[in-house]
N, C-alpha and C positions, 0 to 999 in steps of 0.2 A: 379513503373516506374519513371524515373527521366531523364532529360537532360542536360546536362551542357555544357558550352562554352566555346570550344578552341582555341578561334581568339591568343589571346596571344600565346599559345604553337604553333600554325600553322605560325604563324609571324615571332615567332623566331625558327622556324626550316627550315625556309627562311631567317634566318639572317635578318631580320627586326625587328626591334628592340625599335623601340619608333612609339609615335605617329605621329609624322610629316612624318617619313617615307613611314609611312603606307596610311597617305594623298597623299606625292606626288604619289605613286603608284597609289592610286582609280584614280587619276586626268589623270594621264600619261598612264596609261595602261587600264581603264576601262572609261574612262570620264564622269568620279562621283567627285560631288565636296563637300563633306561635310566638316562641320565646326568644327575647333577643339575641341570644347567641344561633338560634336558627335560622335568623332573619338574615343575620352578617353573612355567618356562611352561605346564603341562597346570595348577596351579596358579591361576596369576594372571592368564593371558589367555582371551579365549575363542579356541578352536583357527579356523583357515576350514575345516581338515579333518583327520581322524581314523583311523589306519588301523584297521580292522578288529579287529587282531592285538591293539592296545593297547584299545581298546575290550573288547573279549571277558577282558584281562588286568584293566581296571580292573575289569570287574563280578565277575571273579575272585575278585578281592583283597579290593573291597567287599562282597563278599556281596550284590550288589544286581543289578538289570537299567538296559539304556540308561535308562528311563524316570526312572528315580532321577540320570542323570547332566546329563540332557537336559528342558529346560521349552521344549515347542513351541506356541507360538501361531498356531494354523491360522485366523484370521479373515481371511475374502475379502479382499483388494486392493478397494479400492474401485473405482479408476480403471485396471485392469490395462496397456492403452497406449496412452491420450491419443490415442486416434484421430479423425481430423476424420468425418463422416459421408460424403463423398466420396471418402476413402481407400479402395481395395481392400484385400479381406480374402486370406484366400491360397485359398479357396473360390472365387472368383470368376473 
């Protein structure tokens, strides 16, 4: 399973294009005011976690839903926990 983040692709398939853009949007259209160093990072890294608040502000701004911001790969774990066959399960 994996998730990766498509603020940058959903920005720019909104023609927005840098960070300050994407500020004045949160401010203008969602009235969220983050700092430009938060915006970069929502930018350039993938977040570990996301509040709510700005989540709801990006799709705001984007005109879009999580699903637009978010690419989830829900394929099984193959080997979930390496357990030996003599290990107890918590059923047991």
């Amino acid at each position: 399973m994996d998730i990766r983040w498509r603020l940058r692709r959903a920005a720019a398939d909104r023609e927005v294009w840098t960070g300050a853009q994407l500020r004045r949007l949160l401010a203008e259209k969602a009235g969220l005011e983050l700092s430009s160093a938060s915006i970069s990072a929502l930018m350039t890294k993938q977040p570990t976690q996301v509040k709510l608040e700005t989540l709801l502000a990006l799709c705001t701004a984007l005109q879009c839903t999580p699903n637009d911001l978010f690419e989830v790969d829900t394929t099984p774990v193959a080997d979930p926990g390496n357990r030996t066959e003599n290990e107890p399960t918590a059923d047991q």
